[in-house]
Structure formats: structure tokens, C-alpha cells
C-alpha positions as semicolon CSV with decimal commas, in nm:
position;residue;x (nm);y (nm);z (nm)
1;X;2,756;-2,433;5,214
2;X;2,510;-2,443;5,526
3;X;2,252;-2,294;5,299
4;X;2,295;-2,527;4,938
5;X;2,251;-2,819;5,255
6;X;1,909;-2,686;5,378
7;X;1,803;-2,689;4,982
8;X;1,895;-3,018;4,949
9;X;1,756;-3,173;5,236
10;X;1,404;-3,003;5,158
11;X;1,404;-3,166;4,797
12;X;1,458;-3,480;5,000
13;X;1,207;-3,384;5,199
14;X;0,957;-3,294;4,928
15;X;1,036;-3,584;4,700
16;X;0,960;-3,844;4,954
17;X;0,668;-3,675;5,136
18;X;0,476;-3,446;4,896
19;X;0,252;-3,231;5,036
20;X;-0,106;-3,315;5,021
21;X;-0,385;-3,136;5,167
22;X;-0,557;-3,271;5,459
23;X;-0,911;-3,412;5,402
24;X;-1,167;-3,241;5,427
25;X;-1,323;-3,269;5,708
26;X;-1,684;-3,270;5,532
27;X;-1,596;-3,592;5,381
28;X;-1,638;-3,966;5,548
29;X;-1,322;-4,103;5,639
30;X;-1,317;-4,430;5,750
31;X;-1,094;-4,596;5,977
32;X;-0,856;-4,873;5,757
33;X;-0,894;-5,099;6,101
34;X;-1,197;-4,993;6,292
35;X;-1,443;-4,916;5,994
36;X;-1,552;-4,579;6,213
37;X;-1,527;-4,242;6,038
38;X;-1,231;-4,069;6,162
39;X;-1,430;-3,746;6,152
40;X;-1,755;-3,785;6,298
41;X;-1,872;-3,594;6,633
42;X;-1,783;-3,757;6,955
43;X;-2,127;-3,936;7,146
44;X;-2,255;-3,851;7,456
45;X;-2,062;-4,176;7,568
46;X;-1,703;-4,095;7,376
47;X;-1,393;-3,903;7,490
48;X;-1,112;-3,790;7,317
49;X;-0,723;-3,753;7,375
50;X;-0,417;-3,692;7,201
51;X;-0,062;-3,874;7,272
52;X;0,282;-3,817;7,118
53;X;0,507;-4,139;7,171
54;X;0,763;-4,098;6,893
55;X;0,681;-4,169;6,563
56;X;0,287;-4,183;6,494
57;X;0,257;-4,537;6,263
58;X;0,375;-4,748;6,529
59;X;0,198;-4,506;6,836
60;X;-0,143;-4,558;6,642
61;X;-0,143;-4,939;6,593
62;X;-0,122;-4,988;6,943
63;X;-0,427;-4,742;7,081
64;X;-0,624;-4,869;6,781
65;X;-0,620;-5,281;6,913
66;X;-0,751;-5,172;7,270
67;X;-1,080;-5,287;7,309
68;X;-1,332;-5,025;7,323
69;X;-1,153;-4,780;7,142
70;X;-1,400;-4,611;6,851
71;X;-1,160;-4,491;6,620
72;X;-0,765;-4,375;6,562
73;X;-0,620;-4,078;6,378
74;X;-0,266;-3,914;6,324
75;X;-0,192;-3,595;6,337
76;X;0,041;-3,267;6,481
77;X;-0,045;-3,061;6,807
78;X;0,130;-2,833;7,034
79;X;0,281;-2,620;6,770
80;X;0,280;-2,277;6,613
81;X;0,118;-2,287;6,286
82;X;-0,209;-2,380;6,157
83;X;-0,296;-2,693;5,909
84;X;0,052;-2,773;5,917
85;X;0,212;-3,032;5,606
86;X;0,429;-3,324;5,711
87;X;0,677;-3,133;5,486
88;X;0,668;-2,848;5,770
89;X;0,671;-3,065;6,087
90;X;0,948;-3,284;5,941
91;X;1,167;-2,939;5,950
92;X;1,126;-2,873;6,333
93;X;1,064;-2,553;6,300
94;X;0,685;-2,519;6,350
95;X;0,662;-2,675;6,708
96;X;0,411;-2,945;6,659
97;X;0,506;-3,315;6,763
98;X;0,345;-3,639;6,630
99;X;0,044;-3,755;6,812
100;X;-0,237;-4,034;6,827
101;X;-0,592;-3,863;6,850
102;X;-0,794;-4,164;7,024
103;X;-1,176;-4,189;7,043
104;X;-1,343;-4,386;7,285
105;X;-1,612;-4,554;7,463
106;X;-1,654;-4,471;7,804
107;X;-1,830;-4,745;7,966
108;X;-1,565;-5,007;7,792
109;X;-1,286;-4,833;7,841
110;X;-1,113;-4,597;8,059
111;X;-0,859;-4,331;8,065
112;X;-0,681;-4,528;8,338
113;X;-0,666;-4,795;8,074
114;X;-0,514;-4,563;7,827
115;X;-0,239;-4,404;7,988
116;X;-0,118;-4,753;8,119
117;X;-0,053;-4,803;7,734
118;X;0,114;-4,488;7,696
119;X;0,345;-4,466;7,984
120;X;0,454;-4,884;7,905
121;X;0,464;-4,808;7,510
122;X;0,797;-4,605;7,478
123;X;1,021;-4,425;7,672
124;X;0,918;-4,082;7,790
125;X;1,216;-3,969;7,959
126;X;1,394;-3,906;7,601
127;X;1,312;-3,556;7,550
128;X;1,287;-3,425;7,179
129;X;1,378;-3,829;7,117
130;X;1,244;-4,111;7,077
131;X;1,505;-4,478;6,955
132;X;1,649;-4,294;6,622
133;X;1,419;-4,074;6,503
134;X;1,577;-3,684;6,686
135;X;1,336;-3,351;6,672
136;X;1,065;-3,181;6,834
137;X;0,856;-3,352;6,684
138;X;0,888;-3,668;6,870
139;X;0,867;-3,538;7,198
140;X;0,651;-3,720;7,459
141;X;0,282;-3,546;7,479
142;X;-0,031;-3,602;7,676
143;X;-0,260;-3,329;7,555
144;X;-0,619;-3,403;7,732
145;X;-1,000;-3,262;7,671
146;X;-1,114;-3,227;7,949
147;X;-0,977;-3,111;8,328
148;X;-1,092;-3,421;8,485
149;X;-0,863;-3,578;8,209
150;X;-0,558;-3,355;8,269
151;X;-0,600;-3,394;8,645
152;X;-0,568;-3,793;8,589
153;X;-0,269;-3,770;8,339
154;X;-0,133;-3,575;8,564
155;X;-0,143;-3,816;8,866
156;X;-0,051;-4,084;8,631
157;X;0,271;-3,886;8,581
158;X;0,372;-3,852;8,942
159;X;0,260;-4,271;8,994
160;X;0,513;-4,388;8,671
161;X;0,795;-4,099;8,773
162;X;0,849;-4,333;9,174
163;X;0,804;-4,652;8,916
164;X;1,094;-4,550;8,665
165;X;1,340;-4,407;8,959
166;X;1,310;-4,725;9,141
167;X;1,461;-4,894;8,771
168;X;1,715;-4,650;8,720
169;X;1,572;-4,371;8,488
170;X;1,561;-4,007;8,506
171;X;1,292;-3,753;8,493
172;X;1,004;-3,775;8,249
173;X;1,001;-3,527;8,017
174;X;0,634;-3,561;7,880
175;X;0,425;-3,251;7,803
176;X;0,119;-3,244;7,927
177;X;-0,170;-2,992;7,857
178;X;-0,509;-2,910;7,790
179;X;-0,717;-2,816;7,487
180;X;-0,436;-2,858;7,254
181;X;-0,581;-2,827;6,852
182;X;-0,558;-3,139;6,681
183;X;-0,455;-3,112;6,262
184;X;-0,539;-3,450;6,117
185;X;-0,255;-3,551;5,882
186;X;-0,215;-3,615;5,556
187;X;-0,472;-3,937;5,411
188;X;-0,109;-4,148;5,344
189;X;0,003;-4,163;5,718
190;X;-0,392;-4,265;5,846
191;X;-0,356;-4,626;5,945
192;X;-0,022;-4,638;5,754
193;X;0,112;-4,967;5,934
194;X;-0,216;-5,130;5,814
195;X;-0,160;-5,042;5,463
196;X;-0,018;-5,260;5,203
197;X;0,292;-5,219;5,108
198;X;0,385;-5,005;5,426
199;X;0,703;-4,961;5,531
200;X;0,730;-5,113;5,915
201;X;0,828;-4,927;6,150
202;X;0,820;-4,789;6,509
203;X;1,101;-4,569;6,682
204;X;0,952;-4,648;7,053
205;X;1,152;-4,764;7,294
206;X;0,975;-4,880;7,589
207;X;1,112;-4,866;7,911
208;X;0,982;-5,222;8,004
209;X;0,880;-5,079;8,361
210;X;0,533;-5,186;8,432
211;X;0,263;-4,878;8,501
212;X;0,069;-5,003;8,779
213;X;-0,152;-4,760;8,942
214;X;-0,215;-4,418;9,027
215;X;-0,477;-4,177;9,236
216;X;-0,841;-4,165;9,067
217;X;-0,773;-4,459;8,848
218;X;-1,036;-4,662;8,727
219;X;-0,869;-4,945;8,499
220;X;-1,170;-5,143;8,311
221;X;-0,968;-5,409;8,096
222;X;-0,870;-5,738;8,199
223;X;-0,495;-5,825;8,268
224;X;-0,495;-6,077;7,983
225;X;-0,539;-5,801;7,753
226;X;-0,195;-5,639;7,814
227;X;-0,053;-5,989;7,778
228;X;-0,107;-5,912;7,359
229;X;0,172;-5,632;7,448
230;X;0,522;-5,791;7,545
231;X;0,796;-5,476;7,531
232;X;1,057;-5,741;7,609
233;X;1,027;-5,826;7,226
234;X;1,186;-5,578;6,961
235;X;0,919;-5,370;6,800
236;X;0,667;-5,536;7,014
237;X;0,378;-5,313;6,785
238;X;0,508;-5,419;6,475
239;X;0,484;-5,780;6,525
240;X;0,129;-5,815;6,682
241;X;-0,186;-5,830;6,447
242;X;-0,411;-5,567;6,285
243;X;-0,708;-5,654;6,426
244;X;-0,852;-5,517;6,769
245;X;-0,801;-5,754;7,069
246;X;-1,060;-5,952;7,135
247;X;-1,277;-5,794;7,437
248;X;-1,370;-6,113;7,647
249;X;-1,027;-6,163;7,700
């Protein structure tokens, strides 16, 4: 019985997400939003991060608005097996969760900046959860390049941990490491909320505790940015616009 189940829920599986190669990485990609190629080398003024905030459509929309922000991608890190398929991740059996590989510009933006978004942008005291989407793969991540990045999301950690206690919630249950390898997904998922035709949707539930500061923080935007964010409304990502947030703001 347990066995004809597992068959049928991979045709389900396979029939509504085939699996399609990655692209290659060779090829120009470019970013549905941005216009930036989702696989060129990172400039002497760029960084580079990966976060996993439940489900990656809804996670990527709101990194790719920020101003200063060079390009988005979706992907799976912190698993077992290399060039993983939706198809496998989808099972929960290879260890990888869904994350946001973000690209930016240094001297617009900062880290600081971009954790603030994580932390307020779902709820990362869930576990292998995130609303109603269940699995591994939708565990909270933080997976830096860099020690002096992993040393800040660190601190950034401890700073929203005294924040959520004083409102009531538990521990935070987000992973955080370095050098983590990044596998782009499939060319369907890139941008997916941007697409025509896309299905909306976001499983992130936000805590709607404000991340305020933390030690070695160095925020850069402007308060009225984060006033294009409200988590008070439902599916606060799906109802803003496409389009990056204008930087004079």
C-alpha cells in the first residue's frame, strides 16, 4: 500500500514539474526583472548570499525590489547531492532547502540592509516549515560567502532572537553557514512570480516583529524604503509591484 502511494505521488510529482536540466552556465541568462545576467562573475564591488525563507517565488520577489541589488536567482543548497532536479528536492530526501542567491552592490547596499529583509520577511522560528508548505526543504537558511558575512548574520541572529522573545516566540531555528554550493534551478522557477501566467504565491509568514539593529551593522537604505513592505497585509510580496523600488526614496 505504502509503496503503490510513493509511485503515485512521484507521477504527481513528475507530471507537474518535469525535470529539466539546469542552464548552462555558459549561456547568458538574463534576469526577467533586473535585465542582469544571472550568471556572470561577481565585480570587485558585488557580494553574494544565499537565503531560504520558505518557498523561493515569493522569497525572490522581495530581495530582487531592494535597491542596489544586481541580480536574483533560485536555487537548492545545504544538501547531499549534486545538480539536484526540483523533482528530487520536492521528495525531501536529498537535504537541500529553497534559497534566494542575491547579488549586490556594495557601496548601495549593505548586508545589514539584507538581513533586515530576511529576518522581517517570514517566520524563522518554524523549523522544516514555513505557512503550508511542510519539508526540509523550506527550512530557514542564511548560507554566507564570506566570514565577515557569517560573523554579521550571525550577530543579526542573536539581535532578532531578544526582539522575537520580547513578542512571544520561541527559538529561531535558521541555519546558518558558510560556503554552502549554490545549484541554480530549473529556467521555469527564475523570476517565476514575474512571469505571465504565474501562479501567485508565497508560503511566508512573517512574524511582523520589526528587526532593528544588531553589532557591526551598517544599514545604507532609507526608512521609506521598507515602508513598500507592510507584513500586516496578507501576502504582503504578492501584492507589491515588479519593478525595483525606486532608490531616492
Amino acid at each position: 500500500m505504502i509503496k503503490k502511494i510513493v509511485q503515485n505521488l512521484t507521477l504527481l510529482i513528475d507530471k507537474l514539474y518535469p525535470d529539466k536540466n539546469t542552464v548552462n552556465q555558459n549561456k547568458k541568462v538574463l534576469h526577467t526583472i533586473l535585465n542582469n545576467d544571472l550568471y556572470a562573475n561577481l565585480k570587485d564591488d558585488e557580494q553574494e548570499i544565499l537565503f531560504g525563507c520558505g518557498c523561493f517565488w515569493g522569497a525572490e520577489k522581495g530581495f530582487w525590489r531592494l535597491p542596489g541589488v544586481i541580480t536574483t536567482a533560485v536555487g537548492y543548497a545545504g544538501g547531499e547531492k549534486d545538480n539536484p532536479s526540483y523533482r528530487d528536492v520536492c521528495t525531501g530526501l536529498t537535504g537541500h532547502t529553497e534559497v534566494v542567491r542575491v547579488v549586490w552592490n556594495n557601496t548601495k547596499i549593505d548586508i545589514s540592509d539584507l538581513l533586515k529583509l530576511f529576518w522581517e520577511c517570514h517566520d524563522p522560528t518554524q523549523g522544516n516549515r514555513q505557512g503550508n508548505d511542510n519539508g526540509t526543504q523550506y527550512r530557514s537558511a542564511i548560507y554566507t560567502s564570506s566570514k565577515n558575512q557569517l560573523t554579521k548574520a550571525i550577530e543579526s541572529k542573536k539581535s532578532y532572537q531578544k526582539e522575537l522573545e520580547v513578542n512571544g516566540f520561541g527559538n529561531i531555528t535558521t541555519e546558518i553557514e558558510n560556503d554552502i554550493k549554490f545549484y541554480f534551478a530549473e529556467d521555469y522557477h527564475q523570476q517565476y512570480l514575474a512571469k505571465p501566467g504565474s501562479r501567485p504565491y508565497c508560503s511566508a509568514m512573517p512574524t511582523k516583529v520589526a528587526f532593528k539593529d544588531f553589532k557591526g551593522s551598517n544599514f545604507r537604505l532609507s526608512d521609506k524604503i521598507w515602508l513598500n513592505y507592510d507584513w500586516n497585509i496578507s501576502h504582503c510580496i504578492l501584492r507589491g509591484e515588479n519593478t525595483p523600488i525606486d532608490s531616492n526614496l
